[in-house]
Backbone as JSON Lines, residues from 0, in Angstrom:
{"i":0,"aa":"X","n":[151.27,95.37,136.68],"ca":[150.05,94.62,136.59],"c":[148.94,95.52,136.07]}
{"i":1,"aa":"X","n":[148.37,95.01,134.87],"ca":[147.14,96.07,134.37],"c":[146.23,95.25,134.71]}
{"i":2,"aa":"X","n":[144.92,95.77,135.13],"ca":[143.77,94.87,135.43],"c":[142.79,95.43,134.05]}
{"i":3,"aa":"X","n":[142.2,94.45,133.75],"ca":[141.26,94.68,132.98],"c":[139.68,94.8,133.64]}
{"i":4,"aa":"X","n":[139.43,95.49,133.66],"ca":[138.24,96.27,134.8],"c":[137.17,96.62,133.35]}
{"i":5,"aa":"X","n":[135.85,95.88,133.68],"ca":[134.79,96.57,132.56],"c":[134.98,97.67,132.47]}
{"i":6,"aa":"X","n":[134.31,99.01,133.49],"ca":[134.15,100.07,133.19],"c":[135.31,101.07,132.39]}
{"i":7,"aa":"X","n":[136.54,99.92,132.43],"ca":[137.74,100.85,132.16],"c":[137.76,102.1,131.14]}
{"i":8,"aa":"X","n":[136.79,101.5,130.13],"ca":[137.03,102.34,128.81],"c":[135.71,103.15,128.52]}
{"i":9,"aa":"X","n":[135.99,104.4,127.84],"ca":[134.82,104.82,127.16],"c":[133.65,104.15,126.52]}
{"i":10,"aa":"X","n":[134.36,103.3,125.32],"ca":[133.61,102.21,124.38],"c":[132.84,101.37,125.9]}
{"i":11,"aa":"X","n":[133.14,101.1,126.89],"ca":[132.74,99.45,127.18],"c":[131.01,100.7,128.28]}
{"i":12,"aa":"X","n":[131.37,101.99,128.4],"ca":[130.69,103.03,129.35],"c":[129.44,103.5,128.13]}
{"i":13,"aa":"X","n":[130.17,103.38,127.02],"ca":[128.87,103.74,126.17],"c":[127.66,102.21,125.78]}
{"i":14,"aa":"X","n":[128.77,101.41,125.52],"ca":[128.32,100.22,125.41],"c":[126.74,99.81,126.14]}
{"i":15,"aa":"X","n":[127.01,100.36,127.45],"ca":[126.06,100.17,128.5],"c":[125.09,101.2,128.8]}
{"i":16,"aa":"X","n":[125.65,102.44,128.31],"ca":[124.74,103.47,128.41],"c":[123.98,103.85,127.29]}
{"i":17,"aa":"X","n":[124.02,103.57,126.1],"ca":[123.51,103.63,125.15],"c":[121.93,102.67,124.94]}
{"i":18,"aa":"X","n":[122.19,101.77,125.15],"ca":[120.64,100.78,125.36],"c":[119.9,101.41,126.73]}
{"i":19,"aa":"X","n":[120.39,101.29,127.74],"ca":[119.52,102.15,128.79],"c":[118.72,103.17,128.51]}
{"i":20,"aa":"X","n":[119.61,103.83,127.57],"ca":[119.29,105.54,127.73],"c":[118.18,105.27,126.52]}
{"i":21,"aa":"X","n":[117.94,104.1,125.45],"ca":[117.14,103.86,124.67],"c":[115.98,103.38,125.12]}
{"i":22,"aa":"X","n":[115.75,102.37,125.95],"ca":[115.12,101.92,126.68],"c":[114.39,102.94,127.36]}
{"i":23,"aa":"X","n":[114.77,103.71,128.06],"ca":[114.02,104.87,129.04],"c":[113.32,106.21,127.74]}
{"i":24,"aa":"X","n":[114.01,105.76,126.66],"ca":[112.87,106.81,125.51],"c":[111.81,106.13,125.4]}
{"i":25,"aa":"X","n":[111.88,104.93,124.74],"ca":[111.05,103.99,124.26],"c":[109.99,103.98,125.5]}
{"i":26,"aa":"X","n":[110.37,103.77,126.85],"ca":[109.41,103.47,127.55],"c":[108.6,104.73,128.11]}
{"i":27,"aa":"X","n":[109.0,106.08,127.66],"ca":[108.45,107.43,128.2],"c":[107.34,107.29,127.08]}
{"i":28,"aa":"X","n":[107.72,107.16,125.42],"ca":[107.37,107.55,124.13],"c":[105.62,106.59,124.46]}
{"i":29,"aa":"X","n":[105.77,105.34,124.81],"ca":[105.05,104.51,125.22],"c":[103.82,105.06,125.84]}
{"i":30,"aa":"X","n":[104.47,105.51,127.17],"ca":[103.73,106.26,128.28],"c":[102.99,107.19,127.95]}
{"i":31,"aa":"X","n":[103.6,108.46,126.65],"ca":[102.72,109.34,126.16],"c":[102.43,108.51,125.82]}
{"i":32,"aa":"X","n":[102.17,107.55,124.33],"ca":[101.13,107.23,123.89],"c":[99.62,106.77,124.54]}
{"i":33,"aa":"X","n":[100.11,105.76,125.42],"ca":[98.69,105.01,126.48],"c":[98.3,106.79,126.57]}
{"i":34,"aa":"X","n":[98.66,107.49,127.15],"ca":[97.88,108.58,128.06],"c":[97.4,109.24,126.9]}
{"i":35,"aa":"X","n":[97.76,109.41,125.55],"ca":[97.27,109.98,124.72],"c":[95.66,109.22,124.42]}
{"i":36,"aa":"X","n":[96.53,107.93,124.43],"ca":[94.91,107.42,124.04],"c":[93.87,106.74,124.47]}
{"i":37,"aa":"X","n":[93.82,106.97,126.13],"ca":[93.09,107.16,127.12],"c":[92.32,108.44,127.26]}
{"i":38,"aa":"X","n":[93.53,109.63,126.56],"ca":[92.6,110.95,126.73],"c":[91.75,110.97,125.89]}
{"i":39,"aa":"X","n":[91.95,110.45,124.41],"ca":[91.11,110.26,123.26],"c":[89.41,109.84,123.8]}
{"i":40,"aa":"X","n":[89.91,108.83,124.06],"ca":[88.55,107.95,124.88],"c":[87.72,108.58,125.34]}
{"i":41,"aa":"X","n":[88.6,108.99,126.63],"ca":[87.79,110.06,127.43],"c":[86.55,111.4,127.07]}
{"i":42,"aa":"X","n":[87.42,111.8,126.48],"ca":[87.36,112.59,125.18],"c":[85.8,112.38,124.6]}
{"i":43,"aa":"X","n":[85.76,111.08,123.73],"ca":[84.79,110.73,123.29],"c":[83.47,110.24,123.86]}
{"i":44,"aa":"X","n":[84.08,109.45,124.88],"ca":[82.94,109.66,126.1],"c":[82.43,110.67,126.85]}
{"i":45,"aa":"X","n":[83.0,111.36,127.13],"ca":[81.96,112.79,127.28],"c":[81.78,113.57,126.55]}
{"i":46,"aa":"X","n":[81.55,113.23,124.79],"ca":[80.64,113.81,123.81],"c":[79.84,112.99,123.82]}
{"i":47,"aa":"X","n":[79.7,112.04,123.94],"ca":[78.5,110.8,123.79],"c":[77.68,111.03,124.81]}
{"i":48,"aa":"X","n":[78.46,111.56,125.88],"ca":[77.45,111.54,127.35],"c":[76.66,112.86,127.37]}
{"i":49,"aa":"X","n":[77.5,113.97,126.67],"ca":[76.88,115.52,126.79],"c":[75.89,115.49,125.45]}
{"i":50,"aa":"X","n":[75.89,114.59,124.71],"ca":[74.89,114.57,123.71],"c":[75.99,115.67,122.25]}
{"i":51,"aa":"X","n":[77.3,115.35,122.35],"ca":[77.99,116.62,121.3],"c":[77.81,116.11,120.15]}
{"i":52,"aa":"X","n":[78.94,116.6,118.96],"ca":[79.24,116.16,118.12],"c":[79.05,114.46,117.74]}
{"i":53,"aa":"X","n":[79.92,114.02,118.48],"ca":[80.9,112.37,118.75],"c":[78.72,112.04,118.74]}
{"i":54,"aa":"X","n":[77.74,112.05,119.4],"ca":[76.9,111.39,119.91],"c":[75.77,111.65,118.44]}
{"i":55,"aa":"X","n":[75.97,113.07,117.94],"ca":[75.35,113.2,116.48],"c":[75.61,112.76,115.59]}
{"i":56,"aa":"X","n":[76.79,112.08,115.27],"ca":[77.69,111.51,114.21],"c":[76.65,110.2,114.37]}
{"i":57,"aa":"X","n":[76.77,109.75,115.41],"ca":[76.18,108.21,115.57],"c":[74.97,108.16,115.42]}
{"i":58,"aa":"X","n":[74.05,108.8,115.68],"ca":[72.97,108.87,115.32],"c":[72.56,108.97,113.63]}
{"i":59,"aa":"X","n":[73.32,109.96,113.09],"ca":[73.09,109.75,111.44],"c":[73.47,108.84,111.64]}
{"i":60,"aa":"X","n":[74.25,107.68,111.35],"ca":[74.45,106.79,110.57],"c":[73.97,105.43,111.2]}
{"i":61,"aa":"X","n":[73.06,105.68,112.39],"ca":[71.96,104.83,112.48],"c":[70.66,104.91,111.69]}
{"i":62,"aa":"X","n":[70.89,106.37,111.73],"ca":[69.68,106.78,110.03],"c":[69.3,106.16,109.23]}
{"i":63,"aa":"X","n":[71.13,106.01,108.93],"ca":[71.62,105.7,107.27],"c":[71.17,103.86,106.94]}
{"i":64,"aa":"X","n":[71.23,103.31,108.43],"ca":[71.07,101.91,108.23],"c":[69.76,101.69,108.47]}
{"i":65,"aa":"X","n":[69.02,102.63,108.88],"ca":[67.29,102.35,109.34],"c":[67.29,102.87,107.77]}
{"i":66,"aa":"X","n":[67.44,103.96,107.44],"ca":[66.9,103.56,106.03],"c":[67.4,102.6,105.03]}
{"i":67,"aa":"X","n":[68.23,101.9,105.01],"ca":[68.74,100.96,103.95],"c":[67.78,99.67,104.4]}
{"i":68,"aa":"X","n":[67.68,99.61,105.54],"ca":[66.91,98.31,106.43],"c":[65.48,98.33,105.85]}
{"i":69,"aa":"X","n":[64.76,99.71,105.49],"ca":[63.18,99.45,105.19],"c":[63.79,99.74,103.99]}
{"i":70,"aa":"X","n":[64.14,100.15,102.73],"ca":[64.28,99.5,101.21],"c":[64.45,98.47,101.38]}
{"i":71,"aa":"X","n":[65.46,97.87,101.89],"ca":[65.32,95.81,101.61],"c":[64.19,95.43,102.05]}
{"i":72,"aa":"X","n":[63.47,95.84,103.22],"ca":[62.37,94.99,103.77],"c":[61.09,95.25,102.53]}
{"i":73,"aa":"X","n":[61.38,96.7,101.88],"ca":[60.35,97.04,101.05],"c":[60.52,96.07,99.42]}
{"i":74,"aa":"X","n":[61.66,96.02,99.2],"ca":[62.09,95.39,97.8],"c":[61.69,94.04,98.24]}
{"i":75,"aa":"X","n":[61.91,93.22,99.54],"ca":[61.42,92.14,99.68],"c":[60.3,91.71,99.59]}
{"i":76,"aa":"X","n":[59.32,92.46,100.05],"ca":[57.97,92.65,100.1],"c":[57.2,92.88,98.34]}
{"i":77,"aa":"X","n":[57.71,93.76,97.82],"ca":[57.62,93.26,96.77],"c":[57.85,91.7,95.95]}
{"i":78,"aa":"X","n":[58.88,91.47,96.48],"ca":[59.16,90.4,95.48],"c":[58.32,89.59,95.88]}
{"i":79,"aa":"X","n":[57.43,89.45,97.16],"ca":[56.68,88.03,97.48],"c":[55.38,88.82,96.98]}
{"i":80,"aa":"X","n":[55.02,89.64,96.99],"ca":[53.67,89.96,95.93],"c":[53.64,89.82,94.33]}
């Protein structure tokens, strides 16, 4: 009497261990990522908060739109005179 038993064979042991063992990358690879880019965040929030880099960047290019904002208001102003 041979029984046919799943685990019997190599093939039917990889079969099953092969997606698991994929699964548990995928879900580590994952895990770094979120934590990577939570640290990012973080990161950027306390340059914004310490006044660094990240908080000077933003400021020019509120500059950049306060000045584009008074040429239009100025070219407008012209045009109604």
């Amino acid at each position: 009497m041979t029984s046919n038993h799943r685990f019997h064979s190599i093939e039917s042991l990889l079969a099953l261990a092969i997606p698991l063992i994929l699964v548990v990358l995928m879900f580590n690879w994952r895990a770094k990522q979120s934590m990577k880019k939570q640290k990012n965040q973080r990161n950027k929030l306390l340059k914004k908060l310490n006044g660094k880099k990240g908080g000077e960047a933003d400021e020019d290019e509120d500059d950049e739109v306060i000045k584009e904002a008074i040429k239009l208001m100025e070219q407008k102003a012209k045009k109604l005179n």
